[in-house]
C-alpha positions as CSV (number, residue, x, y, z in Angstrom):
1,X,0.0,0.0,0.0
2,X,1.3,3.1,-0.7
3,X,1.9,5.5,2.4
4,X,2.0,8.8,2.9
5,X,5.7,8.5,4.6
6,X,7.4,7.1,1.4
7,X,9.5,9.1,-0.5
8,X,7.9,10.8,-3.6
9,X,9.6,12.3,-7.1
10,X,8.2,14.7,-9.6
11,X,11.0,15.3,-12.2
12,X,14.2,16.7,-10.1
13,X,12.3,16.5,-7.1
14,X,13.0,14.2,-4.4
15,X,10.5,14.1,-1.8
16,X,11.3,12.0,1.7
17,X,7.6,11.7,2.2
18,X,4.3,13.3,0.3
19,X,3.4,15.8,3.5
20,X,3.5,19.2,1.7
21,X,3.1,22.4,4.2
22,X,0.7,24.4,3.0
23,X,1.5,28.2,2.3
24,X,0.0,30.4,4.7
25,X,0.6,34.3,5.0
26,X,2.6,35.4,8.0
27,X,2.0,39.0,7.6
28,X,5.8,39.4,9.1
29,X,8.0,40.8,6.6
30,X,9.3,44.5,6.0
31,X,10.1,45.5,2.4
32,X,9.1,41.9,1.3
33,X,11.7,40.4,2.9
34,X,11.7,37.4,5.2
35,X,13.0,38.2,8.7
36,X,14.0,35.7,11.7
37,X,10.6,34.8,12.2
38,X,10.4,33.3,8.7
39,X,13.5,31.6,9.2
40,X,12.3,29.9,12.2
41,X,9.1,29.3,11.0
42,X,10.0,27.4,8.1
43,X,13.1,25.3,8.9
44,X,11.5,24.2,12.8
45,X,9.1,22.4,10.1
46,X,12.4,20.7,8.2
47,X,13.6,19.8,11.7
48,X,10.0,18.3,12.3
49,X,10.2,15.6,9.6
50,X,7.9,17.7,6.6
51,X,9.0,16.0,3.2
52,X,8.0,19.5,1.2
53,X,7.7,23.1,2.8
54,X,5.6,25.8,0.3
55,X,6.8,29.3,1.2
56,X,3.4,31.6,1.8
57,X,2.4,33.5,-1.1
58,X,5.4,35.8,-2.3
59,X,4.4,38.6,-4.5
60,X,6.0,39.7,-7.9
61,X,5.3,43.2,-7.6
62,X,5.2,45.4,-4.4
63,X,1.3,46.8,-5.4
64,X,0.6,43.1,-5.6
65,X,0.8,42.1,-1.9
66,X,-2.2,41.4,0.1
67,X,-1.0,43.7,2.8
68,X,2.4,45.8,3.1
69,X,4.0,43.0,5.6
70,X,3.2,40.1,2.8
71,X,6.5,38.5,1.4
72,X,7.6,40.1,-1.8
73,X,10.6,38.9,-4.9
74,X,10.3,41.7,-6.9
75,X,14.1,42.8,-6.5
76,X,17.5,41.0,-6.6
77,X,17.9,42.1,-3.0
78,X,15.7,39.7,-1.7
79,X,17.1,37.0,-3.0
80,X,19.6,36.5,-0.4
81,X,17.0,36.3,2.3
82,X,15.1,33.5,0.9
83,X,18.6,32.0,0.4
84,X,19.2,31.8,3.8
85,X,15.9,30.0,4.7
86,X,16.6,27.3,1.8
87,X,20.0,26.2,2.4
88,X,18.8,26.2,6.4
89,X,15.8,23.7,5.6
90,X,17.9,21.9,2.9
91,X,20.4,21.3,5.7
92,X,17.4,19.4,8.1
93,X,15.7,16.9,5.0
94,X,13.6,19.3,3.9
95,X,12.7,20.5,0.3
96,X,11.8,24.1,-0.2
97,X,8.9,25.4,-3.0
98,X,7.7,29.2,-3.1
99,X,4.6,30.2,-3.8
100,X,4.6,32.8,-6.7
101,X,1.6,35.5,-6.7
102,X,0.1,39.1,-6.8
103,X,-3.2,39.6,-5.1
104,X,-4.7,42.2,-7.6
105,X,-7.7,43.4,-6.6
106,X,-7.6,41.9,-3.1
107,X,-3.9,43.9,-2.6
108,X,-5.5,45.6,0.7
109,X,-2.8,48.7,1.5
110,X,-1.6,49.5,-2.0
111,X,-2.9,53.0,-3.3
112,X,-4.1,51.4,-6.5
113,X,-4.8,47.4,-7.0
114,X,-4.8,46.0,-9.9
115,X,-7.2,43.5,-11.8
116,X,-8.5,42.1,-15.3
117,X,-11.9,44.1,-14.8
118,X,-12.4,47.5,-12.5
119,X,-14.9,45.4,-10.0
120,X,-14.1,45.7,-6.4
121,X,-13.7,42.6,-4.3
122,X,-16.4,43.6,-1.8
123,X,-17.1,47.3,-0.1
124,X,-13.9,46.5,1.5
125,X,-12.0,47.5,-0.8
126,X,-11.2,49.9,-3.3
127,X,-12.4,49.2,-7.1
128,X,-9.1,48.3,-9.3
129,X,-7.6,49.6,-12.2
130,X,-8.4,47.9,-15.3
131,X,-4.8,46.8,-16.2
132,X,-4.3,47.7,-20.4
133,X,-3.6,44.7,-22.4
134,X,0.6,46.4,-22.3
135,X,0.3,46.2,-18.4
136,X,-0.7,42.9,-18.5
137,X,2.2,42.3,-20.1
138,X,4.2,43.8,-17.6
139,X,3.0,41.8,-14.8
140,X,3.7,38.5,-16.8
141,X,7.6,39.7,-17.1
142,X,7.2,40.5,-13.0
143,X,6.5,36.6,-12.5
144,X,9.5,35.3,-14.6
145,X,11.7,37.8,-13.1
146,X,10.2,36.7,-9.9
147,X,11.0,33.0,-10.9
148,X,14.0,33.9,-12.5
149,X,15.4,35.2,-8.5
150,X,13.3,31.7,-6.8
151,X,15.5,30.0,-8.5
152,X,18.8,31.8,-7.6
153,X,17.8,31.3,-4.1
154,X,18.3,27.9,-4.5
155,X,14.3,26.8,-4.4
156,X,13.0,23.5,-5.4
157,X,9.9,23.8,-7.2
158,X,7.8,26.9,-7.4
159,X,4.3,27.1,-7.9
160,X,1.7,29.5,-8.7
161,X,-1.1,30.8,-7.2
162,X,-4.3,30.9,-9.2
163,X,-6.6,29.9,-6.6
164,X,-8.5,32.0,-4.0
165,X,-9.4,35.8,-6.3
166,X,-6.0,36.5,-6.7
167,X,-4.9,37.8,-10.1
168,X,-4.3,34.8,-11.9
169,X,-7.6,33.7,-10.5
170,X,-9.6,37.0,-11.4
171,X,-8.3,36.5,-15.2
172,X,-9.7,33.1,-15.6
173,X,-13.4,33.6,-14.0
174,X,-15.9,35.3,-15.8
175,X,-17.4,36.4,-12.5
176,X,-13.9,39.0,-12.2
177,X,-12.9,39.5,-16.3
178,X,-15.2,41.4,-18.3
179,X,-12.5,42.1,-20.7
180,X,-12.7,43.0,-24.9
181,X,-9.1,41.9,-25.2
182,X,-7.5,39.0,-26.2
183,X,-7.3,38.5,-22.3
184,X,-11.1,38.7,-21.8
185,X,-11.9,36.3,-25.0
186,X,-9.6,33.3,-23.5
187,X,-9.7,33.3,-20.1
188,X,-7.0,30.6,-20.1
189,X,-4.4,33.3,-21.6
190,X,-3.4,35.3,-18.6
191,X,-2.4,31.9,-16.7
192,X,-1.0,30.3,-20.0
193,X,1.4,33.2,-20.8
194,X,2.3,33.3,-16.3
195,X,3.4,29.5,-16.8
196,X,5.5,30.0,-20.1
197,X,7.0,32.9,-18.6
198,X,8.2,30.7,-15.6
199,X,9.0,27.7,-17.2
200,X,11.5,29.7,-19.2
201,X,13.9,30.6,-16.4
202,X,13.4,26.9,-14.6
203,X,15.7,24.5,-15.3
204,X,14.2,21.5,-17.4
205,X,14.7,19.1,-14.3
206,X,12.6,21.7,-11.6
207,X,8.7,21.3,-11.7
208,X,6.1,23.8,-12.0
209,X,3.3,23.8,-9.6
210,X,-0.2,25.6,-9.5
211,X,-3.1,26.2,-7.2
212,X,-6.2,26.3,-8.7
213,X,-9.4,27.2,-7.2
214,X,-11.5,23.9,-8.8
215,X,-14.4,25.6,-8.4
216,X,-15.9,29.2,-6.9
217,X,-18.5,29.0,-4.6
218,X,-19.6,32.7,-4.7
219,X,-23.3,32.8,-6.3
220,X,-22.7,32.7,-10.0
221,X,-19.3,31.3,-9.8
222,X,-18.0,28.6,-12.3
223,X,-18.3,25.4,-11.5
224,X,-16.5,22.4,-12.1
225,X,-16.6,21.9,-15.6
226,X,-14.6,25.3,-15.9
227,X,-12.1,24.0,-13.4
228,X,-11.2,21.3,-15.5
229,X,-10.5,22.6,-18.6
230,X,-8.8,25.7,-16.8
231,X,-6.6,22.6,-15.4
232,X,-6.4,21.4,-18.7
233,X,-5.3,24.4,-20.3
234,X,-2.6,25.2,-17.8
235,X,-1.0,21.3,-17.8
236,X,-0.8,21.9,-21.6
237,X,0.9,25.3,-21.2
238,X,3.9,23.4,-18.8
239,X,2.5,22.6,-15.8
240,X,3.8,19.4,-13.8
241,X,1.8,19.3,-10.7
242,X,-2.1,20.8,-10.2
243,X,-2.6,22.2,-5.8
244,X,-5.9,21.7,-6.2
245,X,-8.1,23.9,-3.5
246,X,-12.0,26.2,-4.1
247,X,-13.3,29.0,-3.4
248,X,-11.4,32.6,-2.5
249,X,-13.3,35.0,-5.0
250,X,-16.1,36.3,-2.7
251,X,-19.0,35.8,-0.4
252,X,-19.5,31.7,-0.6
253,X,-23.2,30.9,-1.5
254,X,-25.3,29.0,0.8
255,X,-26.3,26.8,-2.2
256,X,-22.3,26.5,-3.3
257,X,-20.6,25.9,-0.7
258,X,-20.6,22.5,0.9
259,X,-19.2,23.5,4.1
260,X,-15.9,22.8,5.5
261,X,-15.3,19.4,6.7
262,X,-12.3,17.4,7.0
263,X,-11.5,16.3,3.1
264,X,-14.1,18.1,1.7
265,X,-11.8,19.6,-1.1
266,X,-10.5,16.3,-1.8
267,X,-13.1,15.2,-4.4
268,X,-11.8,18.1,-6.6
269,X,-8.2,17.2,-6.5
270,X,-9.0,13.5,-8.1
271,X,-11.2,14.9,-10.2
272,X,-8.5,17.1,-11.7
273,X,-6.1,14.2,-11.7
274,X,-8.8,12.0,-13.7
275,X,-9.6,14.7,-16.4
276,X,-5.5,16.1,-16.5
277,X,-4.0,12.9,-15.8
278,X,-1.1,15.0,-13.9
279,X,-0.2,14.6,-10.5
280,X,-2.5,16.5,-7.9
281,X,-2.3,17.8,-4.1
282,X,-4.7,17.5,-1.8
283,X,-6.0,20.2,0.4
284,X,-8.9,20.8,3.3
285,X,-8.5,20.1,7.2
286,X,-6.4,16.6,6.2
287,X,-4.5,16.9,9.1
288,X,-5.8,13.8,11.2
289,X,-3.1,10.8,9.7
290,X,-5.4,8.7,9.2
291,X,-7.3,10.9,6.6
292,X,-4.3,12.1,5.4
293,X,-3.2,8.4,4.6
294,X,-6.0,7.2,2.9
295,X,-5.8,10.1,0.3
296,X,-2.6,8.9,-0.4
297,X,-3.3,5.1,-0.3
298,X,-6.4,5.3,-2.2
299,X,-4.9,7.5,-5.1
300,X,-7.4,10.2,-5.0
301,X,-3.9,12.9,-4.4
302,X,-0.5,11.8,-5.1
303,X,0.4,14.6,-1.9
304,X,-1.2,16.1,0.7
305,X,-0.7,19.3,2.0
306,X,-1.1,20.2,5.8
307,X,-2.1,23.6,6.8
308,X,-3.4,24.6,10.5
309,X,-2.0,21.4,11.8
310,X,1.4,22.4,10.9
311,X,0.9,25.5,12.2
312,X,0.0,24.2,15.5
313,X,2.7,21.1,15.6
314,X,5.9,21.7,13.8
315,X,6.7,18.4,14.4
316,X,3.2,17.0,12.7
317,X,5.0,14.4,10.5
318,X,7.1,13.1,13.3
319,X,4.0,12.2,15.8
320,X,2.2,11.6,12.9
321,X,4.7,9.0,11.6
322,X,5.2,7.5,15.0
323,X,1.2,7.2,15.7
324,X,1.4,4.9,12.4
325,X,4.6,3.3,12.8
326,X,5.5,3.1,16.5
327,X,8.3,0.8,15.9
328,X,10.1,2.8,13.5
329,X,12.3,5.5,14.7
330,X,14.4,5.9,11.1
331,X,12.7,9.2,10.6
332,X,13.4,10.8,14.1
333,X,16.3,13.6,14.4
334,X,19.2,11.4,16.6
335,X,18.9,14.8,18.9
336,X,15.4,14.0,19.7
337,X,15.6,10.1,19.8
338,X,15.2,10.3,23.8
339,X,11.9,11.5,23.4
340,X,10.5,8.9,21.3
């Protein structure tokens, strides 16, 4: 059977078990950069046994940031910084991926967001400018240049964020693009021209990930069907791996949205898988192991990704490991062995 604590390859990347950390925002950083808290955020997870750590959502551009203490690669003086954190979690087991994005219209302390269509994300916040079809354009140069520096750092995979409303996200659903452009007639483009921007810089051996929002729950949001051949579209354009999550864009519908339950995105990630045929991740509360492992052992994900229990346990994978395999102590850090 397979298990969730066997090693796992995609291309160059070699995995020492299929637990992904999940990006999650810290709202630490000054100028973009990562500080000491970053740094021991992410490698007390390497020490703790996690086979894959995603970086939170880093932002190409500094108007693209959620908030002005969300991570940022738009200049080569970041790069040493993320450096730092890499070689760190490299040193403990641990491979590193970062999370490429820029909010758009959900940037909350920028003077002017940015979006495919001038529609506000609620009363919130302010109404975006419509980017021109030359500033779009622009921003797709800001994500390889963005890649081009993830990879100087010394990252192992990098993957985009086209889930939750974010920009990527607001160019592919009709609900956010009302466009008269060759952006507005496909909605595909936007994230097709992102990926072949990134693969570009990436070495052949490094795989491209993606988040993808399957399906939006917001009344009058796409459903499934859209999600597909959005994942379609993108694995065509070069990606390797689909992240597969829902939802993000706005209000969730009563009727929509199923709830949040433990595994409740994970019908969505095999879907993807079946229709794409490329490897998926699984998201959604699958932090008890046992869940967890029966994603994996039944196929429906190929890895599963581990959010709020990560950010409560550093050491998830070890006690999750041991609660499985109590008589197998290969995986422990010989510092810690006395505790086990």
């Amino acid at each position: 059977m397979i298990s969730l604590f066997e090693p796992y390859a995609l291309k160059g990347l070699e995995l020492r078990n299929k637990v992904v950390m999940a990006p999650m925002c810290q709202y630490s950083a000054v100028d973009g950069i990562p500080d000491e808290w970053h740094f021991t955020h992410y490698t007390s997870r390497a020490v703790g046994g996690t086979g894959l750590i995603m970086m939170e959502m880093t932002n190409v551009e500094a108007r693209g940031r959620i908030t002005d203490h969300c991570l940022g690669i738009w200049s080569d003086g970041h790069v040493p910084h993320y450096k730092r954190i890499v070689d760190a979690c490299h040193r403990h087991g641990a491979k590193v991926g970062i999370q490429l994005a820029h909010a758009g219209r959900k940037a909350r302390d920028t003077e002017t967001p940015v979006s495919s269509s001038p529609i506000a994300f609620n009363d919130d916040f302010k109404t975006p400018h419509e980017l021109s079809t030359e500033e779009v354009d622009e921003i797709i140069d800001a994500f390889r240049w963005g890649a081009a520096r993830a990879v100087e750092a010394g990252f192992d995979t990098i993957e985009l964020h086209a889930a939750h409303g974010y920009l990527i996200h607001q160019f592919q659903s009709p609900l956010t693009n009302s466009r008269t452009d060759e952006y507005g007639e496909d909605l595909s483009l936007f994230g097709r021209r992102v990926i072949e921007a990134v693969k570009s810089v990436m070495p052949e051996e490094m795989p491209l990930m993606l988040r993808i929002s399957a399906v939006e729950f917001a009344e009058g949001g796409y459903d499934l069907d859209h999600g597909l051949w959005l994942s379609e579209q993108y694995g065509t354009a070069g990606v390797d791996m689909i992240d597969v999550s829902a939802g993000g864009e706005g209000k969730p519908s009563e009727d929509r949205f199923p709830g949040a339950y433990p595994g409740y995105l994970v019908p969505y990630a095999k879907a993807v898988q079946d229709a794409t045929g490329l490897p998926v991740m699984a998201v959604g509360l699958l932090e008890d192991v046992n869940l967890a492992e029966h994603v994996i052992a039944s196929g429906e994900a190929d890895l599963v990704a581990i959010g709020r229990g990560l950010l409560r346990d550093p050491y998830w994978v070890l006690n999750a490991a041991r609660e499985r395999k109590p008589e197998d102590d290969s995986f422990i850090p010989e510092q810690y062995g006395r505790a086990y």
